[in-house]
Gaussian input, Z-matrix of N, CA and C with variables (Angstrom, degrees):
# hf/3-21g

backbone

0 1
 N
 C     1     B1
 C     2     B2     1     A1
 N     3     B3     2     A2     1     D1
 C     4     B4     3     A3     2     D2
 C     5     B5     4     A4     3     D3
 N     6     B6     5     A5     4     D4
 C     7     B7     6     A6     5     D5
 C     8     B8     7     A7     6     D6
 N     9     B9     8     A8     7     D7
 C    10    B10     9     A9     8     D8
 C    11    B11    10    A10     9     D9
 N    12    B12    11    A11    10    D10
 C    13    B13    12    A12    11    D11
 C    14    B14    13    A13    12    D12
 N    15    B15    14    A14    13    D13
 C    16    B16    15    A15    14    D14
 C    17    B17    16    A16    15    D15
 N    18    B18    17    A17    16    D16
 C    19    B19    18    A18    17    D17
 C    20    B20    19    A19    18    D18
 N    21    B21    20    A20    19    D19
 C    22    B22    21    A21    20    D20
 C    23    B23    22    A22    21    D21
 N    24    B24    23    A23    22    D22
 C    25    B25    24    A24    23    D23
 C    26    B26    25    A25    24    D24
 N    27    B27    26    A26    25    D25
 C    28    B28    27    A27    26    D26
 C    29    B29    28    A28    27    D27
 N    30    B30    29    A29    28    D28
 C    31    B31    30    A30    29    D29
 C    32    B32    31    A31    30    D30
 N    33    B33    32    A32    31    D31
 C    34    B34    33    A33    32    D32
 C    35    B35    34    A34    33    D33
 N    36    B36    35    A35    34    D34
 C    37    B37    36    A36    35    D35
 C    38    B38    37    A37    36    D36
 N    39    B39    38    A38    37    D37
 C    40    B40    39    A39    38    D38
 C    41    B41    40    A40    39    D39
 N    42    B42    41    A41    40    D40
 C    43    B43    42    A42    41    D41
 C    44    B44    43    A43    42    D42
 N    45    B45    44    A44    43    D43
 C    46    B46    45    A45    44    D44
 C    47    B47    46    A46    45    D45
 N    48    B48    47    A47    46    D46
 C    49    B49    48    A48    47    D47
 C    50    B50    49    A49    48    D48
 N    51    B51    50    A50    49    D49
 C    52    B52    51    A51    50    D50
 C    53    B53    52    A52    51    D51
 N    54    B54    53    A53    52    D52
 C    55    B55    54    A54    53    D53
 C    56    B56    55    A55    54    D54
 N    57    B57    56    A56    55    D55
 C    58    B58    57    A57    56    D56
 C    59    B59    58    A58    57    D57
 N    60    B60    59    A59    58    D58
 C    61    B61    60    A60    59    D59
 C    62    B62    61    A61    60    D60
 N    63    B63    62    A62    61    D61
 C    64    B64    63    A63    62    D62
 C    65    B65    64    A64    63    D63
 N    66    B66    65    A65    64    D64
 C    67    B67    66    A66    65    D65
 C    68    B68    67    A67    66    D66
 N    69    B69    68    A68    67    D67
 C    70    B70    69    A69    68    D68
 C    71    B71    70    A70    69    D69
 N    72    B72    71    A71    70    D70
 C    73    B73    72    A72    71    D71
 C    74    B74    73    A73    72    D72
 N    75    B75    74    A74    73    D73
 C    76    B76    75    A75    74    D74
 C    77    B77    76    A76    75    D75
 N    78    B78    77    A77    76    D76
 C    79    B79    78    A78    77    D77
 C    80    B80    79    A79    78    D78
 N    81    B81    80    A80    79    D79
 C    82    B82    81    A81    80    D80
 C    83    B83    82    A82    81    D81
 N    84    B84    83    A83    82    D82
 C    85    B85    84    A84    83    D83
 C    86    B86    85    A85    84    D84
 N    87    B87    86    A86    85    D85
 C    88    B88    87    A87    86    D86
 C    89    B89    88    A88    87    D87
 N    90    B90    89    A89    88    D88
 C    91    B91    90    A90    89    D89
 C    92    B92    91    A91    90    D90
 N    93    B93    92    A92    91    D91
 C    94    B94    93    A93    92    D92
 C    95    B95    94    A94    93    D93
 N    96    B96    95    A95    94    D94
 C    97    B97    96    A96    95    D95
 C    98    B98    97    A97    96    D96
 N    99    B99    98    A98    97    D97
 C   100   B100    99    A99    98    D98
 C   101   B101   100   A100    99    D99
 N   102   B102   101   A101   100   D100
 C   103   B103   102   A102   101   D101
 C   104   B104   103   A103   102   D102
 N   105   B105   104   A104   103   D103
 C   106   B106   105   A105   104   D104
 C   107   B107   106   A106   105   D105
 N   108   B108   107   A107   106   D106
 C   109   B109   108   A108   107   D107
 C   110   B110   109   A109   108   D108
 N   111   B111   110   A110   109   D109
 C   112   B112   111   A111   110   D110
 C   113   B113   112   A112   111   D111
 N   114   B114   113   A113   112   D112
 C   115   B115   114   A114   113   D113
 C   116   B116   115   A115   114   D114
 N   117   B117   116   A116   115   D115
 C   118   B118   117   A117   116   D116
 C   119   B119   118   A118   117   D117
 N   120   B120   119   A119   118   D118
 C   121   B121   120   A120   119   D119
 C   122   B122   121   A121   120   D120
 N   123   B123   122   A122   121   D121
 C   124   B124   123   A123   122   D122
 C   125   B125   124   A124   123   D123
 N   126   B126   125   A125   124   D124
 C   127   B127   126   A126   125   D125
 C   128   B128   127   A127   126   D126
 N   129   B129   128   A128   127   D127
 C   130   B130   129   A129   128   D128
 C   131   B131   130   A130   129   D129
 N   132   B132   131   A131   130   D130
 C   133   B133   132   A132   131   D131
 C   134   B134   133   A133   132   D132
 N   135   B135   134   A134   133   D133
 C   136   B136   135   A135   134   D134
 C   137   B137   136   A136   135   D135
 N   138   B138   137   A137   136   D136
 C   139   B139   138   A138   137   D137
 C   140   B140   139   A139   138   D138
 N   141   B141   140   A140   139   D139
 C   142   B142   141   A141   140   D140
 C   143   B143   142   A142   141   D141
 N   144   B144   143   A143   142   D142
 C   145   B145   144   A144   143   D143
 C   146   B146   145   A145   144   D144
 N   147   B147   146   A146   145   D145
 C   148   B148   147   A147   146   D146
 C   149   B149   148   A148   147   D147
 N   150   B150   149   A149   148   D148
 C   151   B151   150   A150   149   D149
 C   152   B152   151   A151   150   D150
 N   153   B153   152   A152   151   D151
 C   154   B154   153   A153   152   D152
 C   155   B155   154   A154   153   D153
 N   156   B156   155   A155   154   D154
 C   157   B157   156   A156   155   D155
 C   158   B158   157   A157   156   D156
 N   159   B159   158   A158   157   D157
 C   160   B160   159   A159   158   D158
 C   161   B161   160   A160   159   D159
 N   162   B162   161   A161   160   D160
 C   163   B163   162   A162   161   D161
 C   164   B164   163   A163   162   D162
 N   165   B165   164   A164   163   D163
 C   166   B166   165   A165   164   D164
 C   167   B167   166   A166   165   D165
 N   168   B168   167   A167   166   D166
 C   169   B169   168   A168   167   D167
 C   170   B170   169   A169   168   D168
 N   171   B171   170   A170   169   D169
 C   172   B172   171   A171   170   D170
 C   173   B173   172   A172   171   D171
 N   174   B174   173   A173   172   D172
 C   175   B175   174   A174   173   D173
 C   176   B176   175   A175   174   D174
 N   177   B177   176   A176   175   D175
 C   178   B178   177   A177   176   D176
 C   179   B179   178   A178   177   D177
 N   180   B180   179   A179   178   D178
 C   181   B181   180   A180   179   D179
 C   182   B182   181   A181   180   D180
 N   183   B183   182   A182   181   D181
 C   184   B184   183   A183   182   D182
 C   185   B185   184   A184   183   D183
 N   186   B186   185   A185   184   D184
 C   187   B187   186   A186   185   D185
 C   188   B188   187   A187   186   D186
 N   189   B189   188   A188   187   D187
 C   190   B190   189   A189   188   D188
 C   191   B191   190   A190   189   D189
 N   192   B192   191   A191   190   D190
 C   193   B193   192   A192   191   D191
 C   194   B194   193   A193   192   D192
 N   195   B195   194   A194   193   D193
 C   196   B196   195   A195   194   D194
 C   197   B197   196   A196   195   D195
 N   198   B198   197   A197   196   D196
 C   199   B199   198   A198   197   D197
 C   200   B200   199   A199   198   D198
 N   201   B201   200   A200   199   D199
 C   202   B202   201   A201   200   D200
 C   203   B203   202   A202   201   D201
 N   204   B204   203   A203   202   D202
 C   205   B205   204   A204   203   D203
 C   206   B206   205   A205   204   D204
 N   207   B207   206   A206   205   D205
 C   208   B208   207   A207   206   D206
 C   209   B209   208   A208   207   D207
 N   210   B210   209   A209   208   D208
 C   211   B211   210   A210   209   D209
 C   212   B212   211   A211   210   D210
 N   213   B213   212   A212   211   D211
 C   214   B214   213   A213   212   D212
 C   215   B215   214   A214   213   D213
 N   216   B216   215   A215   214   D214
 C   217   B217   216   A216   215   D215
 C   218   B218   217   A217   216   D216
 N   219   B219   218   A218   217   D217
 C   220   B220   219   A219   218   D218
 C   221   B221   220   A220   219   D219
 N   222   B222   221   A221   220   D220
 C   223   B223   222   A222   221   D221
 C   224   B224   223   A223   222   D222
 N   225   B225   224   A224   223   D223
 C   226   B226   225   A225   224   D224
 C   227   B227   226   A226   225   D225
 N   228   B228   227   A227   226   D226
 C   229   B229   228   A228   227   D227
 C   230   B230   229   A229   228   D228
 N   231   B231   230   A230   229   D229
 C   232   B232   231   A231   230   D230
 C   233   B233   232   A232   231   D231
 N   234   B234   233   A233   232   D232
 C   235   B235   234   A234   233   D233
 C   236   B236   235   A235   234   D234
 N   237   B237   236   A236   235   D235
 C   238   B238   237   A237   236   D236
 C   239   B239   238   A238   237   D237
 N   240   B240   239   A239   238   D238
 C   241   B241   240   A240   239   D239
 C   242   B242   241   A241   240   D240
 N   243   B243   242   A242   241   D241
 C   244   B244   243   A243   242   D242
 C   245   B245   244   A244   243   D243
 N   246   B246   245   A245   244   D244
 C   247   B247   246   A246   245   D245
 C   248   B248   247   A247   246   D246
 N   249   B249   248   A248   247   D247
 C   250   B250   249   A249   248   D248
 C   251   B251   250   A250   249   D249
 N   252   B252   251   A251   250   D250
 C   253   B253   252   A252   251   D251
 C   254   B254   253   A253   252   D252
 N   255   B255   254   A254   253   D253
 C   256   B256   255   A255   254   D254
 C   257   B257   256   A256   255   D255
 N   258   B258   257   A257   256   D256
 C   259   B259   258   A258   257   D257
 C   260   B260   259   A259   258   D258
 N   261   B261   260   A260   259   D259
 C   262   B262   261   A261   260   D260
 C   263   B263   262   A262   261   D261
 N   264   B264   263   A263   262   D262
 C   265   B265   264   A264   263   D263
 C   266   B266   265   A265   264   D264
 N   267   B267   266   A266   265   D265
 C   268   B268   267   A267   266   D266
 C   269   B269   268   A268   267   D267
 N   270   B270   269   A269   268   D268
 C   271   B271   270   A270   269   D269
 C   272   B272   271   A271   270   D270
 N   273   B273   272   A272   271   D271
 C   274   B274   273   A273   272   D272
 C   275   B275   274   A274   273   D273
 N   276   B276   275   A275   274   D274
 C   277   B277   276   A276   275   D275
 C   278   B278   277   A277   276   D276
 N   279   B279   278   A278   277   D277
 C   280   B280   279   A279   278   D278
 C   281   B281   280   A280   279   D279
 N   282   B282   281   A281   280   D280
 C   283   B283   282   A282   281   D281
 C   284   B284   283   A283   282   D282
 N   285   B285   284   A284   283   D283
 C   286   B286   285   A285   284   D284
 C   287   B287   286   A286   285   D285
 N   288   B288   287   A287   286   D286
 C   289   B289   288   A288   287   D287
 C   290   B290   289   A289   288   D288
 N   291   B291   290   A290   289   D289
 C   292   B292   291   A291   290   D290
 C   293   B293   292   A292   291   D291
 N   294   B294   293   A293   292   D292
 C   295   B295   294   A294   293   D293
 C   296   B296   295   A295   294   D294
 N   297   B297   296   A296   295   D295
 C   298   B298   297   A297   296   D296
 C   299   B299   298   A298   297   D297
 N   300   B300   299   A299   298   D298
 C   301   B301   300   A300   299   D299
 C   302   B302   301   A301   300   D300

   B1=1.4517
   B2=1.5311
   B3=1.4880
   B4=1.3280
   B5=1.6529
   B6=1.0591
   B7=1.3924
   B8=1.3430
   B9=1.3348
   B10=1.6786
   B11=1.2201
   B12=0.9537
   B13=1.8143
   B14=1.3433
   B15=1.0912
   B16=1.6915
   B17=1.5333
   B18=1.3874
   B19=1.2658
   B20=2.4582
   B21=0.9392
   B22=1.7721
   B23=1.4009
   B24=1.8809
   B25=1.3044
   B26=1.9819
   B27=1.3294
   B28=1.7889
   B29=1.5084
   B30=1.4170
   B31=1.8351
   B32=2.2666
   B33=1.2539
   B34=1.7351
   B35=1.4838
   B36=1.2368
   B37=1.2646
   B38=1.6325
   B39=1.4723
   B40=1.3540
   B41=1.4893
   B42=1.2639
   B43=1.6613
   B44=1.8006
   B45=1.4213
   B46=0.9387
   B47=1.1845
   B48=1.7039
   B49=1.8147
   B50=0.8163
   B51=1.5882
   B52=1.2226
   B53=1.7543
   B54=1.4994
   B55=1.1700
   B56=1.5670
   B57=1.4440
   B58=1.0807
   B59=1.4941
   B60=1.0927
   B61=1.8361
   B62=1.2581
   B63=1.3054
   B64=1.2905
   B65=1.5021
   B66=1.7330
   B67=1.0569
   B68=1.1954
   B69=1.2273
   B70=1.5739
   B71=1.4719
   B72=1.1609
   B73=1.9222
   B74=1.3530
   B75=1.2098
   B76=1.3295
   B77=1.4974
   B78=1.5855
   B79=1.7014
   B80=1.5056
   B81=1.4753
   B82=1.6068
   B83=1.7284
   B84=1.1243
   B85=1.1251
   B86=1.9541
   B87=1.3511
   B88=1.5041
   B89=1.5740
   B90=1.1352
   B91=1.4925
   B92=2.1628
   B93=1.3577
   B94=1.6794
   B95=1.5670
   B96=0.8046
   B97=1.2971
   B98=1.9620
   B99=1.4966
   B100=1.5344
   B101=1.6525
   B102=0.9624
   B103=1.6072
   B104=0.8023
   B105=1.4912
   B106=1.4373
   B107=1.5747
   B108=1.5314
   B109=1.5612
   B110=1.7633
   B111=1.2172
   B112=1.2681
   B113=1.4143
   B114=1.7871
   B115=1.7714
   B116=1.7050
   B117=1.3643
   B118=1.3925
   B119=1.5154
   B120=1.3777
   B121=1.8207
   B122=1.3805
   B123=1.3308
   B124=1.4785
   B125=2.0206
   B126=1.1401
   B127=1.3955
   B128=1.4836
   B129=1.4794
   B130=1.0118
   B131=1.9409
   B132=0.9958
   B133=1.1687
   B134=1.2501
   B135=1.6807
   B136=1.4059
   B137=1.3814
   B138=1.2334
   B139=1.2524
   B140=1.3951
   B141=1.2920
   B142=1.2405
   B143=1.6359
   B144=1.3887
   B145=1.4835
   B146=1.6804
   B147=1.3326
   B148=1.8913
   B149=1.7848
   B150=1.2746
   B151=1.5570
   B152=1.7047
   B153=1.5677
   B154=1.1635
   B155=2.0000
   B156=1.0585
   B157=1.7709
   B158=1.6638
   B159=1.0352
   B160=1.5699
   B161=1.5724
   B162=1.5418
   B163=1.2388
   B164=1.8241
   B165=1.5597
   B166=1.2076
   B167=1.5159
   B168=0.7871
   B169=1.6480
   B170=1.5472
   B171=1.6974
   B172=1.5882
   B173=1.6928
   B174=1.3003
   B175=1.5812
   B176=1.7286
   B177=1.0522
   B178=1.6928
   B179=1.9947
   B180=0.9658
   B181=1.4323
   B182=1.9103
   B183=0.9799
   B184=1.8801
   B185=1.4589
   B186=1.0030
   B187=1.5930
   B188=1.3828
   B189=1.0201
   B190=1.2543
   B191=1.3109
   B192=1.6818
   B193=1.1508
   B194=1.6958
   B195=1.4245
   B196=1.7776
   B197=1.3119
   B198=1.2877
   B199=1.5003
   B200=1.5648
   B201=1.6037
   B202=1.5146
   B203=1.5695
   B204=1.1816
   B205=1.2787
   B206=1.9123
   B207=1.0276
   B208=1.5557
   B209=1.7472
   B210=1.1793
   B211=1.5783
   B212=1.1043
   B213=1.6361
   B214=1.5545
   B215=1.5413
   B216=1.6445
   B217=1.2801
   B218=1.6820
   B219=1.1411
   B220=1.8329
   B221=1.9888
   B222=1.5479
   B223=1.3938
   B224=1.4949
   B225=1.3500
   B226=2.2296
   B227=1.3546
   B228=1.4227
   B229=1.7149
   B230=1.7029
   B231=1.3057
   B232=1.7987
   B233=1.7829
   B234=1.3390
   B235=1.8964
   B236=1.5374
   B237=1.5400
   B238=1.3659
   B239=2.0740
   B240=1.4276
   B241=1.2273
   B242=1.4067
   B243=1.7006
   B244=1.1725
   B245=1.5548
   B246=1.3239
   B247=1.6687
   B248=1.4224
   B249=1.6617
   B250=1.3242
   B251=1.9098
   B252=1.5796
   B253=1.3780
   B254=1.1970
   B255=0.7091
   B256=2.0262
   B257=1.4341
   B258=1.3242
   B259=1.8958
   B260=1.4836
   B261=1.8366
   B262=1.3020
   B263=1.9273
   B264=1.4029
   B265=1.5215
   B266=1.7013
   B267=1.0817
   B268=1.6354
   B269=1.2877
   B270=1.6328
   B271=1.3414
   B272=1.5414
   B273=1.1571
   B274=1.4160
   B275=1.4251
   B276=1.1301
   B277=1.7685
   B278=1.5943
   B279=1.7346
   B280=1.3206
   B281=1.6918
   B282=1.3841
   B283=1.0586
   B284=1.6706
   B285=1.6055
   B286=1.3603
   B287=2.0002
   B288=0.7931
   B289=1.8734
   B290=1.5141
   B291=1.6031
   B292=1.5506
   B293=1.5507
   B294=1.0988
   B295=1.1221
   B296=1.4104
   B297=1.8589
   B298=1.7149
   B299=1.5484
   B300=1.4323
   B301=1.9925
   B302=1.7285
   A1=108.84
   A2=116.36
   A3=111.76
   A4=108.16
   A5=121.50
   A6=137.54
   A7=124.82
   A8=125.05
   A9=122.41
   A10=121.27
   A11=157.06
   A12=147.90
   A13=113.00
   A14=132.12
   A15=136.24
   A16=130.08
   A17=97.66
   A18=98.38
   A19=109.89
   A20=79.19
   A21=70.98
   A22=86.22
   A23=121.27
   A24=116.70
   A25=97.15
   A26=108.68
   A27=98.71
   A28=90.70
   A29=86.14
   A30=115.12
   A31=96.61
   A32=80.41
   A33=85.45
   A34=138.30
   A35=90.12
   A36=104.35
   A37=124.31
   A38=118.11
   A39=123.23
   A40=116.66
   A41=116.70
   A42=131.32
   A43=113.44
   A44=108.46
   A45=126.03
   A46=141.39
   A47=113.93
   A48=122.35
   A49=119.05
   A50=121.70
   A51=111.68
   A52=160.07
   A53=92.52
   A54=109.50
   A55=93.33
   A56=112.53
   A57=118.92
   A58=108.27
   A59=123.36
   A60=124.67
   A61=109.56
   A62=125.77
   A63=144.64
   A64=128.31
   A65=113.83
   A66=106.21
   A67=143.27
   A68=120.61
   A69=119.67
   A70=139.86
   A71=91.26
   A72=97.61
   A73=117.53
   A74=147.84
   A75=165.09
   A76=105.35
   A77=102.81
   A78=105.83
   A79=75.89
   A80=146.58
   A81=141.33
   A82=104.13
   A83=142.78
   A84=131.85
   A85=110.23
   A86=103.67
   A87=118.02
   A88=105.50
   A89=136.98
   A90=152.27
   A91=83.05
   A92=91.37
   A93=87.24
   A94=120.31
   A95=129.59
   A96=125.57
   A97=116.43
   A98=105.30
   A99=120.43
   A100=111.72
   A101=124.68
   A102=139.61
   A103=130.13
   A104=106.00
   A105=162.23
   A106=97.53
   A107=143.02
   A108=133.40
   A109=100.41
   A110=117.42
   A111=124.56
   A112=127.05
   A113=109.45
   A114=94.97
   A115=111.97
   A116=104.27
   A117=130.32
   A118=114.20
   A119=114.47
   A120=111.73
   A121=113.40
   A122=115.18
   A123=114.80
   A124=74.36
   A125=105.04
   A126=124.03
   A127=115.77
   A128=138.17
   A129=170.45
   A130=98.07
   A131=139.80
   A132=160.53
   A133=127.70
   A134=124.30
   A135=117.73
   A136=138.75
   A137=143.13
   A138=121.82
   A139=130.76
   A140=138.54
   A141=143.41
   A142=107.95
   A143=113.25
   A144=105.71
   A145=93.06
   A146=116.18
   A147=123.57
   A148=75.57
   A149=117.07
   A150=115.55
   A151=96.14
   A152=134.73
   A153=137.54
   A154=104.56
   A155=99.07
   A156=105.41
   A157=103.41
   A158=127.12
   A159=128.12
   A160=117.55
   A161=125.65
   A162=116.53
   A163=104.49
   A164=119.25
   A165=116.33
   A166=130.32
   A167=105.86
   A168=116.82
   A169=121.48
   A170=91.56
   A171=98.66
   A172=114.63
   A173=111.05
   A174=98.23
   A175=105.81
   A176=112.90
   A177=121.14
   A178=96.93
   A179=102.62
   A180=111.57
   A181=110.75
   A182=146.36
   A183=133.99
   A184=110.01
   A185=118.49
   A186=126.21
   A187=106.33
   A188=119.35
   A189=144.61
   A190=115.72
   A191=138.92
   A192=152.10
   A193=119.38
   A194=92.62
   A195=102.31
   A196=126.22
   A197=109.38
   A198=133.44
   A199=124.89
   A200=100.27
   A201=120.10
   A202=110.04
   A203=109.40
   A204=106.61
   A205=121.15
   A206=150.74
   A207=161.94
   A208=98.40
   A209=111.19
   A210=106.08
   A211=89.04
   A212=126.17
   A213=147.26
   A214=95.07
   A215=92.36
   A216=103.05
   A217=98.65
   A218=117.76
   A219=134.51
   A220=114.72
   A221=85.31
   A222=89.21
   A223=115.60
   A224=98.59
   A225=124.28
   A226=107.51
   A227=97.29
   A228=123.29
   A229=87.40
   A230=121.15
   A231=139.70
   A232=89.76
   A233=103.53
   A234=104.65
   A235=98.37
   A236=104.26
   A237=122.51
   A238=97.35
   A239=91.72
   A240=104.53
   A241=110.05
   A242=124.51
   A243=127.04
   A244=136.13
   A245=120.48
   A246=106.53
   A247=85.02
   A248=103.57
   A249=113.72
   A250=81.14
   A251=90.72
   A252=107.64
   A253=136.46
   A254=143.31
   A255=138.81
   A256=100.33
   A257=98.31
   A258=113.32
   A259=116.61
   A260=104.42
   A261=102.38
   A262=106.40
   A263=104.41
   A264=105.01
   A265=125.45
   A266=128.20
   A267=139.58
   A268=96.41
   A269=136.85
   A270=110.54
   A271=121.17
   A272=107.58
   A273=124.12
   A274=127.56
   A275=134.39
   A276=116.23
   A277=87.31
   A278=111.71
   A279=123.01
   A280=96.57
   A281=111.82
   A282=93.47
   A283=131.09
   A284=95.95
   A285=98.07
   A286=89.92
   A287=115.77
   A288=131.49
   A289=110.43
   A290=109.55
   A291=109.72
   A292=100.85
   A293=126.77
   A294=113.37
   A295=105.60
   A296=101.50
   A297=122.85
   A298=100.45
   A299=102.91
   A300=83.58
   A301=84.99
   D1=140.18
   D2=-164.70
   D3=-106.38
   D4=18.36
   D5=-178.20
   D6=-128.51
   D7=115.85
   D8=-156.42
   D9=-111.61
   D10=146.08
   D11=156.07
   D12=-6.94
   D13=132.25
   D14=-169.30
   D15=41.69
   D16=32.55
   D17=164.93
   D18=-93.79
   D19=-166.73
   D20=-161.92
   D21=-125.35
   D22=124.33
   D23=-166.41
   D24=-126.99
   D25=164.28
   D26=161.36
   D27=-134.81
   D28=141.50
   D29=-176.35
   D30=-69.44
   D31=131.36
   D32=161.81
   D33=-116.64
   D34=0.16
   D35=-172.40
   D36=-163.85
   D37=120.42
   D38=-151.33
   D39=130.12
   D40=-171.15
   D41=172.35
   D42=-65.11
   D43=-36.67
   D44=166.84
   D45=-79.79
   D46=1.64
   D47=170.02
   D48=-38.75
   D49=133.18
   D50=-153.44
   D51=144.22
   D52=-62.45
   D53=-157.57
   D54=-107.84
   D55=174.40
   D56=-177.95
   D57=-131.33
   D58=152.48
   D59=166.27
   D60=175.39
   D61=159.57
   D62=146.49
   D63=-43.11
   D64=138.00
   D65=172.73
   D66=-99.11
   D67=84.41
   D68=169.82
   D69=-4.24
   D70=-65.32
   D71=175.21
   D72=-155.69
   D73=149.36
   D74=-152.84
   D75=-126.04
   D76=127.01
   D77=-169.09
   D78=-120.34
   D79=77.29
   D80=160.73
   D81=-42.97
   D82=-47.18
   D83=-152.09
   D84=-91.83
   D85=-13.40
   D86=167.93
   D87=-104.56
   D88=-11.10
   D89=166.89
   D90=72.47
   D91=70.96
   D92=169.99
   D93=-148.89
   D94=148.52
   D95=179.98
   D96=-125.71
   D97=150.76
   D98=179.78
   D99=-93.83
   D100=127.25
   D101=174.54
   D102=-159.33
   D103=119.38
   D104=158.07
   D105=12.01
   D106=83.03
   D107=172.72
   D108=83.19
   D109=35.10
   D110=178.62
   D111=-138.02
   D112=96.13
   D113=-168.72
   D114=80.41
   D115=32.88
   D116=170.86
   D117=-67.51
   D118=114.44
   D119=173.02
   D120=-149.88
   D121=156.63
   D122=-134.38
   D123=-104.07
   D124=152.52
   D125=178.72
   D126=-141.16
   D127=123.89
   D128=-36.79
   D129=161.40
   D130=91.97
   D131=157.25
   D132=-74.50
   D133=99.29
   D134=166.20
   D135=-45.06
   D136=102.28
   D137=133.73
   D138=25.58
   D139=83.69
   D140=-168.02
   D141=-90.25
   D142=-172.63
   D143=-144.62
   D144=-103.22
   D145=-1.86
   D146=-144.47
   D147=-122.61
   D148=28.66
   D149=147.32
   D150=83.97
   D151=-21.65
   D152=-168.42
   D153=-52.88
   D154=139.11
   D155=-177.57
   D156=-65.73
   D157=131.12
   D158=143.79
   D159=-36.91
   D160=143.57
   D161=-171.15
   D162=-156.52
   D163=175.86
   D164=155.17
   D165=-113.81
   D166=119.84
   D167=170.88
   D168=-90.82
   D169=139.36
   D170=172.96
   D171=-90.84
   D172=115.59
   D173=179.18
   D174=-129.96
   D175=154.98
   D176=-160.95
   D177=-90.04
   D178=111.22
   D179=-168.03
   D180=-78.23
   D181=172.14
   D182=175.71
   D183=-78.87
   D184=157.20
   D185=173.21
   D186=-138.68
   D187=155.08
   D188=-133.39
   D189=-104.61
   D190=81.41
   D191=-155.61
   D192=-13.33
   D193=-55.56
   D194=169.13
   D195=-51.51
   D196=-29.56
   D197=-174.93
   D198=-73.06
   D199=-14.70
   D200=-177.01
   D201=-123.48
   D202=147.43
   D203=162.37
   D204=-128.39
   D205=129.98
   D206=168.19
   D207=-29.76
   D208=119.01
   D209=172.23
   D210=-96.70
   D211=155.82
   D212=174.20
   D213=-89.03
   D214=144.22
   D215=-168.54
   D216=-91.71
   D217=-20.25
   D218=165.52
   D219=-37.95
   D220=-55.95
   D221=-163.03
   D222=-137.81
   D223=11.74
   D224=-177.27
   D225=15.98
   D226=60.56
   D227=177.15
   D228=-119.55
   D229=153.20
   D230=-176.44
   D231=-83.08
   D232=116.99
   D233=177.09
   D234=-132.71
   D235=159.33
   D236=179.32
   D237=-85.79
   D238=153.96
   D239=-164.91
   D240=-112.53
   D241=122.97
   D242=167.75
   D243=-122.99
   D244=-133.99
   D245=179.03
   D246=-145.92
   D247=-178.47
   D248=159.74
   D249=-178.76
   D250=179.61
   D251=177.14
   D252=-112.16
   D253=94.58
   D254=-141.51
   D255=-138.84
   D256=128.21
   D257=-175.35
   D258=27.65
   D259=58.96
   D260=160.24
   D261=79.09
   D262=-2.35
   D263=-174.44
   D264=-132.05
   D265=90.15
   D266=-162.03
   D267=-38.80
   D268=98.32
   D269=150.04
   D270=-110.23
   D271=-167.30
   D272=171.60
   D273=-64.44
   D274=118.15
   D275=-169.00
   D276=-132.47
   D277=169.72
   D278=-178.25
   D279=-97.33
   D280=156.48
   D281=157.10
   D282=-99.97
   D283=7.01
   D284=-155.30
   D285=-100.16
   D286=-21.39
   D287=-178.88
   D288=-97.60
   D289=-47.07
   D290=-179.86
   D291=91.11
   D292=-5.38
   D293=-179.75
   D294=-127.79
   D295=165.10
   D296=-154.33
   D297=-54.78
   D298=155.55
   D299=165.88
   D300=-135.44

């Protein structure tokens, strides 16, 4: 997966086109990711036994790798993401800048 925990992504596609946020957490094996005010839905909480009230919560649900794209930190335009090799070390490059991010 070419997108990591705290990188800063904007959604392209969905209810959420658009938006921008950070990524929280990386689900690699569902190819999905969590972000920060992104794909927000309110969820429904039991009543516990120590008398506490049942309630709803807003929690930011995963979205779906295709669905996002990596903004460049160069030019914080939404770019496709590639590799290259530089001093012996695989990094990350934009494709839309050409350069490492």
């Amino acid at each position: 997966m070419k997108l990591k925990k705290g990188d800063e992504i904007e959604v392209i596609a969905g209810k959420d086109r658009g938006k921008r946020g950070k990524i929280t957490s990386v689900l690699a094996k569902e190819d999905k990711v969590i972000v920060d005010g992104v794909n927000v839905m309110k969820k429904h909480l039991k009543a516990g036994r120590d008398g506490s009230k049942g309630e709803r919560i807003e929690k930011p649900f995963p979205v779906h790798v295709s669905n996002v794209m990596l903004v460049c930190p160069h030019t914080g335009k939404p770019t496709r993401v590639g590799y290259a090799v530089e001093g012996g070390e695989k990094v990350r490059i934009s494709r839309r800048s050409g350069k490492s991010i």
